[in-house]
N, C-alpha and C positions, 0 to 999 in steps of 0.2 A: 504494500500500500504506500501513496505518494505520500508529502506533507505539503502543508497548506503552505502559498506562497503570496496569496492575491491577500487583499486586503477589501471589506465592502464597505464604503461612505457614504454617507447621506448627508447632504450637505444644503441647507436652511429651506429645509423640507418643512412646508405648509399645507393644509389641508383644510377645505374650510365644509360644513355640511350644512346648505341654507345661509342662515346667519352665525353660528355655530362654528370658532376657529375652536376643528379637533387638536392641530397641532400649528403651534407658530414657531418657524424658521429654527427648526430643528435639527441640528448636524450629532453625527455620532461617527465610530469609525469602527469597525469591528478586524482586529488585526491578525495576521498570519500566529499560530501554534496560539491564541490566546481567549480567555474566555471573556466575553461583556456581559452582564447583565442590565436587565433594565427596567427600573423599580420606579414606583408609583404609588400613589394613594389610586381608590376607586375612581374610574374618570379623569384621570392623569393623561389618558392619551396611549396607554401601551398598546393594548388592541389594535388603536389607526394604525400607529409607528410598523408593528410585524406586517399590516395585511401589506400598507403601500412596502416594506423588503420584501414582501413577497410576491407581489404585483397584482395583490387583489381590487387593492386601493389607488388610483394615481393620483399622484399629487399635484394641487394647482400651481405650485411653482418649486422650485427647488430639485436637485440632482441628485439620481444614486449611480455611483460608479462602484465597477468591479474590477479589481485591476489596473484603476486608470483608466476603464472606457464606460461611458456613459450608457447607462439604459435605459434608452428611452423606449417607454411606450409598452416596458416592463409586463408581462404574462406568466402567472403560477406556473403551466405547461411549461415554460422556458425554465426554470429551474435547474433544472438533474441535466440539462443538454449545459451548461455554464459551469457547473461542478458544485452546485450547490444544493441541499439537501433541506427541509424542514420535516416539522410534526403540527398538527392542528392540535387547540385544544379538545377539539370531538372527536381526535384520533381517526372516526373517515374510514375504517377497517369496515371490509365486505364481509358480510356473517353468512354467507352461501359459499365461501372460497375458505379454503382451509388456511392455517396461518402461514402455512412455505407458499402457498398460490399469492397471500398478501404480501409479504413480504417482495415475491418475485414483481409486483408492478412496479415495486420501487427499479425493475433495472429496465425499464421500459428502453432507457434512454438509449441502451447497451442492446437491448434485446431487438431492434430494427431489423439490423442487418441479418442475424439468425431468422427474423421472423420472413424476410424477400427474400433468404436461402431456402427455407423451408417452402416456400411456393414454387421456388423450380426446383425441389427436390434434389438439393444437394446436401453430401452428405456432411459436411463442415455446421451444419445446422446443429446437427444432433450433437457435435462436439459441444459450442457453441451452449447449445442448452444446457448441459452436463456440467460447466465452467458456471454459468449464473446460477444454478443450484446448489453447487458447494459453495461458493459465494454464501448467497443466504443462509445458508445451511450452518455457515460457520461464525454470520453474525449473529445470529441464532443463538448457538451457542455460546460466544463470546458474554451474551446478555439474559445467558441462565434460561432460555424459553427453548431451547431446542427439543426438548422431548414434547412438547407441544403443536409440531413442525406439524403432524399431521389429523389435528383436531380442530374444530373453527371457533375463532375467537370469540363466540359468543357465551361459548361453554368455560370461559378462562376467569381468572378474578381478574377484578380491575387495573391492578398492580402490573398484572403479569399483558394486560392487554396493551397496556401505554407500552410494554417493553417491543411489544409485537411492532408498535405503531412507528418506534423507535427503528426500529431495525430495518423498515422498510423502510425510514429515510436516508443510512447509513450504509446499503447497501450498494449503494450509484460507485461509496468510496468520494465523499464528496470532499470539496475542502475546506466549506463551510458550514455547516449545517445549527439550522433556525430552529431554535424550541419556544412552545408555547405553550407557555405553565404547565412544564414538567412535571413540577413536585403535587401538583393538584391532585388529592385526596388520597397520597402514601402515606404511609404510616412513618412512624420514625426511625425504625430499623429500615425502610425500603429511602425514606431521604438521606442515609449514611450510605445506602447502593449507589442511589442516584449521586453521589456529589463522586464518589470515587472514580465511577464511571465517565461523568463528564470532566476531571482530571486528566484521567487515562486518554481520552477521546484528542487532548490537545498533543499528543506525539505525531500525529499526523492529521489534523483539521483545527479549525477553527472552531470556535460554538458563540454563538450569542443566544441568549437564555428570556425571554420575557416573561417575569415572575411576580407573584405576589408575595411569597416565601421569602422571607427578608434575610431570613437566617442562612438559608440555604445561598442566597443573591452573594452574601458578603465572605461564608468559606469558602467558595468556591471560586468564583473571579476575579479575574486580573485587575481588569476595568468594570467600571460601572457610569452609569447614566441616568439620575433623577429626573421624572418629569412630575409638573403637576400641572394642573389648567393647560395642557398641550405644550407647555413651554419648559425647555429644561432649565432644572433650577442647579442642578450643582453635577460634575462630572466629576470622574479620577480614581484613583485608587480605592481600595476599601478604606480605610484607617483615613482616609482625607474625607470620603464622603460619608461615614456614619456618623462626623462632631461634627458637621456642616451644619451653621443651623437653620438655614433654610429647611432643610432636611427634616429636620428635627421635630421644625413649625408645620412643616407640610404632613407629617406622622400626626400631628395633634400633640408632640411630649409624649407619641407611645416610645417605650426602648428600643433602641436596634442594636442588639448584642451582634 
């Protein structure tokens, strides 16, 4: 597997809905081997911030570059073909396809050319399959669900579903790959899984993380990015942005250990 090399920017990204600025001139940068998160009171704007990474949302003015090239006019589809990976928070898992079939759309992007082999009946196809199987097979494993490879997620705990959902977006082997709200409804022996893992995950990708989980936000990443009212209020390291007190005000004086 590669390591992450690009870097993704967002640079005084606005978004307005009606009258309603979801996000004002927001920049962020999410860097090669490193983890961001991006933390919020409710209504902070994280939700806008992944969908427009993601290209569900476009934004009325402002750039996101990848690389150094601009993406304009940015499509969810276009993801996994740029080297980049997400998870939704409804995770989006087919409950008629078992969890190696779910898994396996995650390599759509890979799997073209095996799929125009296998219409003229060539035999590199069937190689071809066999290769994106162990693939999943192995991130699968890598993320404790492989003995589940051939049951359908609907029958799994919920724990064990987000790893599914997980997997299918690490399977491309991306170099950055986008979570959204991870830690949502583990336990806390499963958020000491989750933080390890996304640790591990930075030897070769990126991750940026959109979280409510404050706790989990601040052991785990490198950087971080405050928003509140769509505006960010304080960037930077852990330990710089938990005695921010913007920060602090925007929590209400809740703690951020």
């Amino acid at each position: 597997m590669g390591t992450s090399t690009r870097s993704l920017e967002l640079q005084d990204v606005s978004v307005r809905f009606g009258g309603i600025a979801a996000l004002s001139e927001v920049s962020l940068t999410a860097r090669p081997g490193r983890v961001l998160g991006v933390i919020g009171p409710n209504g902070a704007g994280k939700t806008t911030l992944f969908n427009v990474a993601c290209g569900f949302v476009r934004p009325d003015s402002g750039t996101i570059t990848w690389g150094g090239c601009e993406l304009r006019g940015l499509r969810p589809h276009q993801l996994a073909g740029l080297g980049i990976g997400r998870t939704l928070q409804g995770l989006g898992l087919f409950d008629r396809m078992t969890v190696l079939e779910n898994v396996l759309v995650g390599c759509d992007v890979d799997a073209r050319a095996g799929f125009v082999a296998g219409l003229l009946g060539l035999r590199r196809s069937w190689r071809e399959e066999e290769r994106l199987r162990e693939r999943a097979l192995a991130v699968l494993d890598e993320l404790g669900v492989a003995a589940y490879a051939d049951r359908h997620p609907g029958a799994l705990p919920y724990a064990s579903r987000k790893r599914v959902a997980l997997a299918r977006a690490l399977v491309c082997e991306p170099e950055l790959v986008m979570l959204d709200e991870p830690a949502s409804g583990l336990s806390d022996a499963e958020l000491d899984d989750l933080a390890g893992l996304l640790r591990r995950l930075t030897d070769r990708m990126s991750v940026m993380l959109v979280e409510h989980h404050v706790d989990l936000v601040m052991s785990v990443c490198d950087d971080i990015t405050v928003l509140d009212f769509g505006k960010v209020i304080a960037s930077g390291a852990p330990d710089d942005v938990r005695d921010d007190p913007a920060v602090l005000a925007a929590y209400l004086g809740e703690a951020v250990d």
